[in-house]
Backbone bond lengths (Angstrom), bond angles and torsions (degrees), N, CA, C in turn:
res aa  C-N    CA-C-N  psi(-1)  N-CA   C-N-CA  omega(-1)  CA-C   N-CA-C  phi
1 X - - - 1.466 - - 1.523 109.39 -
2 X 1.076 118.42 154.45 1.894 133.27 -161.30 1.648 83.19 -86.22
3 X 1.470 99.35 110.22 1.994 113.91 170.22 1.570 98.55 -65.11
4 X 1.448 107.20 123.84 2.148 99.78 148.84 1.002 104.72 -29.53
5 X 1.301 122.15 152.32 1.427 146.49 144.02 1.788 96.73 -54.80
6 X 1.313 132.13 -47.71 1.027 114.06 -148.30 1.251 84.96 -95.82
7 X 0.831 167.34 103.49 1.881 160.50 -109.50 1.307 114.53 113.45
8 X 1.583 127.13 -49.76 1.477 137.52 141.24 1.080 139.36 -14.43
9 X 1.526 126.91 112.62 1.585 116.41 -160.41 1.650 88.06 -58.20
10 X 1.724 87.42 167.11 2.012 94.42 174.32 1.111 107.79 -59.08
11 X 1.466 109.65 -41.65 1.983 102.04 -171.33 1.854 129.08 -54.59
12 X 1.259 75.69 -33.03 1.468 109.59 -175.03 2.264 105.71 -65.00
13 X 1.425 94.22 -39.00 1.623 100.45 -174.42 1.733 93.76 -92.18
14 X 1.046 115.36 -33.75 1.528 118.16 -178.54 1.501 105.09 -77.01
15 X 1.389 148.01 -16.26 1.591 159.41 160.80 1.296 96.63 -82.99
16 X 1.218 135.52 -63.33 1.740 123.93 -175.19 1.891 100.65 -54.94
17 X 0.871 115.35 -68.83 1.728 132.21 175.06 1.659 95.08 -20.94
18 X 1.332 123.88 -83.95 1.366 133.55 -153.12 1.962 98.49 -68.72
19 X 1.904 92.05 -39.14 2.055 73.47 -176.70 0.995 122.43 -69.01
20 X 1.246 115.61 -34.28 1.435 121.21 162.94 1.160 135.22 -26.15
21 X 1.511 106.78 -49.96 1.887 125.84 -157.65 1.831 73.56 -82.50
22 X 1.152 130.23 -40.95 1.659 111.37 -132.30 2.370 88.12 -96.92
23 X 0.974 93.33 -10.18 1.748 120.75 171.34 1.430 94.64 -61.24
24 X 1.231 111.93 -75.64 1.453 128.76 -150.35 1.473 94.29 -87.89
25 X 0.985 153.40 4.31 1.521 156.95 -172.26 1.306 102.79 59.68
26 X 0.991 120.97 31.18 1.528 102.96 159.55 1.916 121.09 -54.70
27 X 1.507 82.09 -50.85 1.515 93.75 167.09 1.761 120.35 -108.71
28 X 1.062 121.08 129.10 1.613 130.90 -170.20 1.634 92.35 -81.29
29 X 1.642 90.06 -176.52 1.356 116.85 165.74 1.338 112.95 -67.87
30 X 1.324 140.81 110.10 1.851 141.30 140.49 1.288 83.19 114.47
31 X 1.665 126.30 23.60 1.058 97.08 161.87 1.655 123.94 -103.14
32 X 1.436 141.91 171.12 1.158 132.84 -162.32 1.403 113.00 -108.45
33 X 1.276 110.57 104.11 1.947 119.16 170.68 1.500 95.14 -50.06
34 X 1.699 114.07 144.88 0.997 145.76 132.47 1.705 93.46 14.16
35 X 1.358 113.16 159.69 1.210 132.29 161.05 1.659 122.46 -82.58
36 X 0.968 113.56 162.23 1.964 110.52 166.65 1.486 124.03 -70.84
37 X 1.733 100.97 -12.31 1.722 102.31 -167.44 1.870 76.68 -100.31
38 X 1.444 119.44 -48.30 1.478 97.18 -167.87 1.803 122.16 -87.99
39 X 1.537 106.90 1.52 1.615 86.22 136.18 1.247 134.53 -68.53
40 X 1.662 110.70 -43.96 1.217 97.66 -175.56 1.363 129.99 -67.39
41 X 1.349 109.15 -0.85 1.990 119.00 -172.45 1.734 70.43 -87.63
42 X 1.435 126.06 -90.14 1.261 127.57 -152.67 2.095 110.92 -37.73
43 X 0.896 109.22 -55.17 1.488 91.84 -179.25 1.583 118.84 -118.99
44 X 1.456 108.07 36.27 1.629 118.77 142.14 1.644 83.06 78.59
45 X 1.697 141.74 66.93 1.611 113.12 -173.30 1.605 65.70 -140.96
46 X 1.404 83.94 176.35 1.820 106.01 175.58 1.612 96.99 -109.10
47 X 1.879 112.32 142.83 1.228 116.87 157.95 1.703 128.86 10.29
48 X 1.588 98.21 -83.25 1.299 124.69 -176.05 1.596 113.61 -64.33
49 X 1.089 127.72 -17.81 1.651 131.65 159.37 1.510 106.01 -82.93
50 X 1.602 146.15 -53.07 1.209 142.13 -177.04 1.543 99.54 -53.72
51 X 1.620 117.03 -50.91 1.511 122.62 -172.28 1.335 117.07 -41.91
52 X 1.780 95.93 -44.57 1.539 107.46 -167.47 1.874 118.58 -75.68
53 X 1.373 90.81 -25.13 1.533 109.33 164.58 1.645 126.53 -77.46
54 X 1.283 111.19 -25.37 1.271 102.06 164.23 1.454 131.97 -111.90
55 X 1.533 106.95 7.89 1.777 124.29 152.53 0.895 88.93 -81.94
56 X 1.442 177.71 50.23 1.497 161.29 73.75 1.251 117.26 -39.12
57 X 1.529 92.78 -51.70 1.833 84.86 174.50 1.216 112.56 -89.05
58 X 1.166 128.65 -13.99 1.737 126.26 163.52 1.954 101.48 -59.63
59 X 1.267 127.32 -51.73 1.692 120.97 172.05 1.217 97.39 -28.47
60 X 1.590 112.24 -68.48 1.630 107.47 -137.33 1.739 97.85 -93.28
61 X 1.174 134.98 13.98 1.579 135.44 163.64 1.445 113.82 91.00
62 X 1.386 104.54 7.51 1.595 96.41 173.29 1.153 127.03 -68.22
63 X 1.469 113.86 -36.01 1.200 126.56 -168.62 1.828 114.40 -132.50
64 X 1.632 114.69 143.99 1.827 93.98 -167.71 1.776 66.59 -128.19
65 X 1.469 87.77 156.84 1.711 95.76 -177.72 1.873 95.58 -116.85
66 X 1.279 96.24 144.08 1.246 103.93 -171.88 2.091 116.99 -130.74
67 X 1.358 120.96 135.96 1.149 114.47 -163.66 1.445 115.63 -79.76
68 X 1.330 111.26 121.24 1.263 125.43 174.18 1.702 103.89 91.30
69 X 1.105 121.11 4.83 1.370 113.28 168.38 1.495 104.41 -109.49
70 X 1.607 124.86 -61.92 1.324 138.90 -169.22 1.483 121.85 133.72
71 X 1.301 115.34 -150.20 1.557 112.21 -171.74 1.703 106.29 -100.69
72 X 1.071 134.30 114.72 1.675 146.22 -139.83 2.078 91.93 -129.64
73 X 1.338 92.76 119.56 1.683 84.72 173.81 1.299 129.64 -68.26
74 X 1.172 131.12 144.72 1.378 98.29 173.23 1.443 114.45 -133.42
75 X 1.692 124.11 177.67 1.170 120.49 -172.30 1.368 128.45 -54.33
76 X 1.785 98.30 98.56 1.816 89.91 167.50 1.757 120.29 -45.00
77 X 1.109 116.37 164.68 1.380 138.95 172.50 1.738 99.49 -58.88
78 X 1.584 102.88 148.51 1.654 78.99 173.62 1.886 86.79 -134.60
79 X 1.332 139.04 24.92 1.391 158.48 172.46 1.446 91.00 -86.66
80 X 1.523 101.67 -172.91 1.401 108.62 -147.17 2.410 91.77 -113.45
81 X 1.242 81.77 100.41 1.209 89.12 -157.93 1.909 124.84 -49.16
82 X 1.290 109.53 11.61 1.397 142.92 179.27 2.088 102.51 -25.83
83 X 1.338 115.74 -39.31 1.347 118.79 166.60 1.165 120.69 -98.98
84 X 1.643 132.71 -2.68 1.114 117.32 173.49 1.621 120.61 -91.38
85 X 1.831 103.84 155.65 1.388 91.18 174.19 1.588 127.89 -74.96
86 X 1.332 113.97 -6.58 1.452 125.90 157.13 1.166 123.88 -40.05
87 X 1.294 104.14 -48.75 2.039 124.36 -170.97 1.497 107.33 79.38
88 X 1.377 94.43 165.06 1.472 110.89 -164.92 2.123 108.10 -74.44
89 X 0.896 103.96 14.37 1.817 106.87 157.54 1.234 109.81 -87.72
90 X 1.296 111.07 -57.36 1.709 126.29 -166.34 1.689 86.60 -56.62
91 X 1.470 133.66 -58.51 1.069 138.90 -178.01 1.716 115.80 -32.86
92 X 1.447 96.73 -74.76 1.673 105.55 -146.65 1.603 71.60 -108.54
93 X 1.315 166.36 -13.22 1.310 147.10 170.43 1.252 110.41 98.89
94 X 1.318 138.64 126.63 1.463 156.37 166.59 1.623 106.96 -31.24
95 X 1.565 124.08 -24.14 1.414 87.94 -169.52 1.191 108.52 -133.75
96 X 1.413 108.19 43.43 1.794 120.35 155.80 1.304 81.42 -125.03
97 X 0.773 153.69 60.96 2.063 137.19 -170.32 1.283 95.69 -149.22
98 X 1.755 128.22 98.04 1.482 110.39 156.47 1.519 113.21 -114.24
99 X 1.143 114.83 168.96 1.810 118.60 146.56 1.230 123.88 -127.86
100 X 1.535 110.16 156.24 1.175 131.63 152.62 1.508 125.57 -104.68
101 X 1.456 116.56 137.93 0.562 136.90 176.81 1.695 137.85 -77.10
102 X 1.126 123.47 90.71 1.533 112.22 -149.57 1.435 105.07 -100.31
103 X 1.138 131.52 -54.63 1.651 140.51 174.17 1.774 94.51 -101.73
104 X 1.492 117.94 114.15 1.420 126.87 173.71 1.868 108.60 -62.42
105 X 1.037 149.90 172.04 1.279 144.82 174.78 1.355 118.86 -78.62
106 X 1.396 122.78 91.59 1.393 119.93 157.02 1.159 113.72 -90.98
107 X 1.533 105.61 179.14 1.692 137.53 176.91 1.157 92.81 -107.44
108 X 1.513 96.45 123.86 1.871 125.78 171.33 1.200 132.37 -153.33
109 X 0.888 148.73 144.47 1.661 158.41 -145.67 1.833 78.02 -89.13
110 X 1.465 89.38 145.95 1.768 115.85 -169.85 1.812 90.28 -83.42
111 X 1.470 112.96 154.21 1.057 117.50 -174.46 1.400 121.69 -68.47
112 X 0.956 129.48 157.87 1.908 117.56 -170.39 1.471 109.72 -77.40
113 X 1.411 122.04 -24.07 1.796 137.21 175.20 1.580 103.39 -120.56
114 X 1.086 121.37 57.37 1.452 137.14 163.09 1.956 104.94 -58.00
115 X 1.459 107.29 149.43 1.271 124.44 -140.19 1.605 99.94 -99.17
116 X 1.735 115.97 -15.62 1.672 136.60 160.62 1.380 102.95 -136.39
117 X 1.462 82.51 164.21 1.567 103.91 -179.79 2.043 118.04 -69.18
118 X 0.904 86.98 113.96 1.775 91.06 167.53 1.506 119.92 -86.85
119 X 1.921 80.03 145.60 1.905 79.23 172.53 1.502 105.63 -97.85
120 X 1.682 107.83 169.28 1.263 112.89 -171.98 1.895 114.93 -45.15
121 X 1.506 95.14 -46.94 1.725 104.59 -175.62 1.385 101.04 -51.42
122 X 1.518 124.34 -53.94 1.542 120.97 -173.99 1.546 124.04 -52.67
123 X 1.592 96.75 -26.48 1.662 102.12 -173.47 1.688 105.54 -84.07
124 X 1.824 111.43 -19.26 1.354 95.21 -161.69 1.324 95.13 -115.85
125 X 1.664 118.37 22.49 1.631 118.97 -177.17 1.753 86.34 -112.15
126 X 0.812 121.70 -29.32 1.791 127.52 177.61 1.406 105.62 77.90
127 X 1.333 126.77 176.10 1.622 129.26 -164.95 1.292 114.55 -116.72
128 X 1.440 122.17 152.17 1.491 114.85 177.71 1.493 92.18 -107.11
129 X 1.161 112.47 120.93 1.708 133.27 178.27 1.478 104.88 -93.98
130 X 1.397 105.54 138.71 1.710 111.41 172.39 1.654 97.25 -175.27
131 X 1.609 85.41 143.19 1.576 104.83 -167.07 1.509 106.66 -113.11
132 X 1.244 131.16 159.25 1.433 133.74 -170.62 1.599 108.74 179.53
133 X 1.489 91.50 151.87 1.909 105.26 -160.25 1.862 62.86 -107.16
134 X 1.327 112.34 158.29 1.696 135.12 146.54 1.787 109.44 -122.83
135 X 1.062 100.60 121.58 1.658 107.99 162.40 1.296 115.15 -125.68
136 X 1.913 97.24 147.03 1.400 105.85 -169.91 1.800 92.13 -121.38
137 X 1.319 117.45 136.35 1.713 133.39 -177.19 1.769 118.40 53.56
138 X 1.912 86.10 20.62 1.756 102.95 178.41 1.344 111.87 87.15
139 X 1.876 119.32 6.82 1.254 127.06 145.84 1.354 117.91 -82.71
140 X 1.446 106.77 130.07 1.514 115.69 160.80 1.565 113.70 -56.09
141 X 2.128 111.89 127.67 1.072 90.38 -178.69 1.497 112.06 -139.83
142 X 1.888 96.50 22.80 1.447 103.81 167.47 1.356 104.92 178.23
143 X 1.091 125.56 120.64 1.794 134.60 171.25 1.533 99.00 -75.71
144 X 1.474 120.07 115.07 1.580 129.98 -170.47 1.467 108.38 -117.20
145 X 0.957 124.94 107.89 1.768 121.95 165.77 1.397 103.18 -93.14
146 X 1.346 118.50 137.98 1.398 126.79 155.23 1.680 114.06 -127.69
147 X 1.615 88.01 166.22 1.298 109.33 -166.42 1.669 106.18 -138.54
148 X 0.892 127.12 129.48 1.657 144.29 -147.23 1.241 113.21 -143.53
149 X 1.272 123.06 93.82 1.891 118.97 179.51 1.561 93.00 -38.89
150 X 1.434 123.28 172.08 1.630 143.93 -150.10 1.475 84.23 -131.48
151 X 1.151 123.68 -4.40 1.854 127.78 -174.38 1.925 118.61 -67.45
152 X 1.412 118.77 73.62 1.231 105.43 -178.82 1.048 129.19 44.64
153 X 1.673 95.79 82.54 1.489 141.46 169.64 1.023 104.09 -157.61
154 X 1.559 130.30 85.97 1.259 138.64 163.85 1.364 116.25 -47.96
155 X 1.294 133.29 133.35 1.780 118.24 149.94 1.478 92.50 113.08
156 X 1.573 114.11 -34.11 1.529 120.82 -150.21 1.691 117.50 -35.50
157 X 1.479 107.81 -34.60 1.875 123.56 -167.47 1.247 96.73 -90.57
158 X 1.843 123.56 -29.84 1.698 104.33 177.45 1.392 113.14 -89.88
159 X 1.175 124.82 50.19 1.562 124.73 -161.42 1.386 94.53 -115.39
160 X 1.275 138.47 176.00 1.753 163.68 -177.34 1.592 101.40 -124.61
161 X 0.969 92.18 112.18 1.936 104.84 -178.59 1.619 90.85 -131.99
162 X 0.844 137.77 20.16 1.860 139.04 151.18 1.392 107.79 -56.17
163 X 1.170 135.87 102.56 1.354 155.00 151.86 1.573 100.04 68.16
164 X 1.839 96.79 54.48 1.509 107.00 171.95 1.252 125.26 -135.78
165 X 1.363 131.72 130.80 1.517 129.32 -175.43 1.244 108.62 -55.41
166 X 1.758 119.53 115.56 1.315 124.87 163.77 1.978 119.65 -40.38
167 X 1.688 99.48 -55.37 1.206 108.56 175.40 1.675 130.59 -60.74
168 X 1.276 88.49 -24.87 1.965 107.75 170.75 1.753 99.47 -73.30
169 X 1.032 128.05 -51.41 1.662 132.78 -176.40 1.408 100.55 -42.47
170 X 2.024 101.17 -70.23 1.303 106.22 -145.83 2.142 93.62 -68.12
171 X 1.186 112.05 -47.00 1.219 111.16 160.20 1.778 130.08 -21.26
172 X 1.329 131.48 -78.82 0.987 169.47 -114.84 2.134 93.25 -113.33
173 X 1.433 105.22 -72.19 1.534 122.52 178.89 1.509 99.27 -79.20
174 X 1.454 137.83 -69.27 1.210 123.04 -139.63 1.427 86.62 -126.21
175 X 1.467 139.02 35.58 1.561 147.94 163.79 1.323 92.42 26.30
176 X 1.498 158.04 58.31 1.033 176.17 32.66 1.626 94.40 47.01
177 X 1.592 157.04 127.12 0.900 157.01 -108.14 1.743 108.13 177.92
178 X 1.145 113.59 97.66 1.762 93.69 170.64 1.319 129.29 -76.28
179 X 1.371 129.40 131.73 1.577 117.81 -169.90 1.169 115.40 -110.72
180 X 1.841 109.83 -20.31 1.655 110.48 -168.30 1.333 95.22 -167.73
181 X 1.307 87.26 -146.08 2.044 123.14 168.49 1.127 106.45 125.03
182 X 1.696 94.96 -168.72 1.497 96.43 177.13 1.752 89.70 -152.62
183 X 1.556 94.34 -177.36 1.759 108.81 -149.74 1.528 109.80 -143.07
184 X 1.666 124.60 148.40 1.284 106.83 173.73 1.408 81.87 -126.92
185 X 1.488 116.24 147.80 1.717 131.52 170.21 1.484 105.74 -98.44
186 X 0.977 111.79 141.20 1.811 111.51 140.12 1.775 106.25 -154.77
187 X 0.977 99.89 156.53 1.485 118.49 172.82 1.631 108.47 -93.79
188 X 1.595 107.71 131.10 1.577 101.37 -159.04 1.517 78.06 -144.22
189 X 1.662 102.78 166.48 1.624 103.57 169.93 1.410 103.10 -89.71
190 X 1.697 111.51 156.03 1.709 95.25 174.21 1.164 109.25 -72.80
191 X 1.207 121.51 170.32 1.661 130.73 159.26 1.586 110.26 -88.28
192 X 0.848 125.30 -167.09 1.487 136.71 163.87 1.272 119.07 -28.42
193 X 1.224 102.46 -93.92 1.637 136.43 152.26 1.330 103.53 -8.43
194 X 1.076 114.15 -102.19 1.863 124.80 163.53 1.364 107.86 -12.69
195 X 1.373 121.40 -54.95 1.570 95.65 -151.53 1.681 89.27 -106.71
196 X 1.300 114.09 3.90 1.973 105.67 171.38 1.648 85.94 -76.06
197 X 1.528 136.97 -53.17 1.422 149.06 -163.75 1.630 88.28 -37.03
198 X 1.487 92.21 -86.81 1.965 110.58 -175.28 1.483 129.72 -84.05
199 X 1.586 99.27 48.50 1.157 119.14 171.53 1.974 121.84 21.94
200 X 1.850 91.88 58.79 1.472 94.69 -172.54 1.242 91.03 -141.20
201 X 1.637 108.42 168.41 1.796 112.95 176.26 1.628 110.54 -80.86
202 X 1.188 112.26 135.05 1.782 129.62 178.07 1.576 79.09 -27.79
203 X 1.712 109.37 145.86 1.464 119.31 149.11 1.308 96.55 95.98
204 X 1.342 132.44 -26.29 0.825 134.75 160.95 2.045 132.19 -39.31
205 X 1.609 113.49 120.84 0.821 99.48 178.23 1.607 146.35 -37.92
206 X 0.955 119.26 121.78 1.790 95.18 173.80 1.768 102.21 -151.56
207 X 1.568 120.41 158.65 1.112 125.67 173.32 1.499 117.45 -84.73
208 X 1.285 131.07 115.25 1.351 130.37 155.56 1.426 134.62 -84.23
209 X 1.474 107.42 125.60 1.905 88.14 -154.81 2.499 85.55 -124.19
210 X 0.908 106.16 158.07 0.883 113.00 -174.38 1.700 104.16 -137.43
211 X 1.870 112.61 113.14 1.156 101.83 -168.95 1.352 116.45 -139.13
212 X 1.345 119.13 150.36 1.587 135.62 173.12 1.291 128.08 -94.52
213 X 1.413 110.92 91.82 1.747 106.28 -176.48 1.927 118.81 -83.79
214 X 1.251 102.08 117.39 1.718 82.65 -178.87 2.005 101.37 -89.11
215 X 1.509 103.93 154.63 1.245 95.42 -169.81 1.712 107.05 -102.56
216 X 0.944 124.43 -137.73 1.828 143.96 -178.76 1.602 90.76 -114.54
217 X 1.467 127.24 -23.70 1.594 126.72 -178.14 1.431 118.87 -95.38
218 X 1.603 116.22 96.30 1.200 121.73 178.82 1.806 123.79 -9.61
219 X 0.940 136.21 89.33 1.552 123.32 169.82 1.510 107.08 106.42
220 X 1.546 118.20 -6.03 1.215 119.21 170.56 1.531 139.90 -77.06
221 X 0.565 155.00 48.02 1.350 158.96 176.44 1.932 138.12 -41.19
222 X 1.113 126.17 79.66 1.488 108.78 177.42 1.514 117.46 -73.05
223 X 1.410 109.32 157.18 1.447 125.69 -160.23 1.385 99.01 -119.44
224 X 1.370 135.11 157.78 1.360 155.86 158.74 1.373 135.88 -140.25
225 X 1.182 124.83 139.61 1.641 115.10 -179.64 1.589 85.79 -132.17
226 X 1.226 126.75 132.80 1.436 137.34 -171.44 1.597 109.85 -134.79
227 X 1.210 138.11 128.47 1.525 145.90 163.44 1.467 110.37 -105.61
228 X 1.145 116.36 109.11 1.788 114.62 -161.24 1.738 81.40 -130.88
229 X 2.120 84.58 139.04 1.557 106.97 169.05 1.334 84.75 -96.62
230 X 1.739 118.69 145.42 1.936 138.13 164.41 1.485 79.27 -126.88
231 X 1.003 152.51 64.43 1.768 144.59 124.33 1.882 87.42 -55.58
232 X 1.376 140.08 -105.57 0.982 145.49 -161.37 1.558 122.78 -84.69
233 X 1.073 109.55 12.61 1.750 126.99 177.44 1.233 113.93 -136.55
234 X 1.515 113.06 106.60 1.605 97.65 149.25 1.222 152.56 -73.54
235 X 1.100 138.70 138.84 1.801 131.34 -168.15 1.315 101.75 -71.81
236 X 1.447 128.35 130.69 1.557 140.51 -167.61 1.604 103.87 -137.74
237 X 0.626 97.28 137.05 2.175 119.11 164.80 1.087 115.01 158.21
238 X 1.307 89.64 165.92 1.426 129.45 178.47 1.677 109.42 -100.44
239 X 1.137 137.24 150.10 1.306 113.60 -164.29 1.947 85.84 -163.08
C-alpha cells in the first residue's frame, strides 16, 4: 500500500526534498546546499537525521561533501544512466525522458533458464514481469524487461509506470532502496524484435546487459535484461 509521505522517516522526506531540488535545477553544479545547522533550523531535524540525508545523497553522486566548505553538487552523468544506482532519470533528466509501456506488469512464474540464480522464496513467490521501450529526445534508447520478486508490494500491477522512474516508485511507495549489483554485457546483433524496439536495421549493433540489483530489503533483489542503442548515448555508472 502507497506509505504517507508524512509516515517517512525525516531523513527520508529531507533526501526526497533536496534530490529533487538538485534534479530540477534548483541546485546546479558546484553549487553549495544549505548547511547542516541551517537545515536543521529550517526543517526542525537534529544533526544526525540531516547527516543521514545527505550521506544518501553522497551514495548516489549527487552531492560530494567537502571539509570546511560543505556539501557542493556535483555533475550528474549526462550518458544513459543504465549502470547507475541513481537510474537513468537522475542520468539523462525527466524532461526529455519518456516511456512506453509495452507488456503492463503482471504476475508470472519466473522463467525455467532464468539469467541468475534464484532463491527458493523467489521461485515460489513468482515475478512481476513488465516490458518498456525508454526514449531520450523521442529516440528509442533501450527496450527494458524487468522482473520483480511478487514478495510484498501490494498494488504493484495496478500502478502507472508511463513515463515513470521504476526506481523512484519502488523508492518513494515501497522505500525499497537500490544499493548495488552486478551486470553481464555483451554486444549482440539485434534480431527483429530488437531492432523494430530500437528503431535500427536487424544485425544491427546493440549492447545487451543483464542485471542484478541488490536492494536495502533483506533477500530482495530486482532483475533486468536490457538491449540499449549508444549510437548517441553513452552507457555511464557507477555501480
Amino acid at each position: 500500500m502507497n506509505q504517507p509521505v508524512q509516515k517517512l522517516p525525516h531523513y527520508r522526506r529531507l533526501y526526497e526534498m533536496l534530490r529533487k531540488q538538485i534534479i530540477d535545477g534548483v541546485y546546479s553544479e558546484d553549487d553549495l546546499l544549505p548547511s547542516e545547522n541551517e537545515l536543521c533550523a529550517i526543517h526542525g531535524l537534529t544533526r544526525p537525521t540531516v547527516r543521514h540525508a545527505l550521506d544518501a545523497l553522497v551514495n548516489e553522486g549527487f552531492i560530494g561533501k567537502h571539509q570546511g566548505k560543505g556539501s557542493i553538487v556535483q555533475k550528474l552523468p549526462k550518458g544513459i544512466g543504465i549502470l547507475s544506482i541513481a537510474g537513468t532519470t537522475s542520468a539523462l533528466g525527466g524532461k526529455n525522458l519518456r516511456s512506453e509501456i509495452l507488456v503492463k506488469p503482471i504476475v508470472k512464474p519466473w522463467d525455467d533458464h532464468f539469467m541468475f540464480k534464484l532463491s527458493e522464496t523467489e521461485i515460489n513467490s513468482g515475478c512481476i514481469y513488465m516490458e518498456r521501450i525508454r526514449y531520450y529526445n523521442d529516440k528509442p534508447i533501450f527496450y527494458d524487461i524487468n522482473f520483480i520478486p511478487n514478495i510484498n508490494i501490494p498494488r504493484f500491477t495496478s500502478r502507472s509506470f508511463e513515463n515513470r522512474s521504476l526506481f523512484d516508485i519502488l523508492r518513494k511507495t515501497y522505500q525499497i532502496e537500490i544499493k548495488g549489483g552486478e551486470q553481464k554485457i555483451r554486444a549482440i546483433e539485434a534480431d527483429s524484435l530488437i531492432a523494430k524496439h530500437l528503431s535500427v536495421k536487424p544485425g544491427h549493433p546493440v549492447l545487451h546487459l543483464e542485471r542484478k540489483f541488490d536492494t536495502n530489503k533483506p533477500g530482495f533483489f530486482i532483475y533486468s535484461s536490457i538491449y540499449c542503442n549508444t549510437e548517441e548515448q553513452a552507457v555511464y555508472g557507477i555501480f
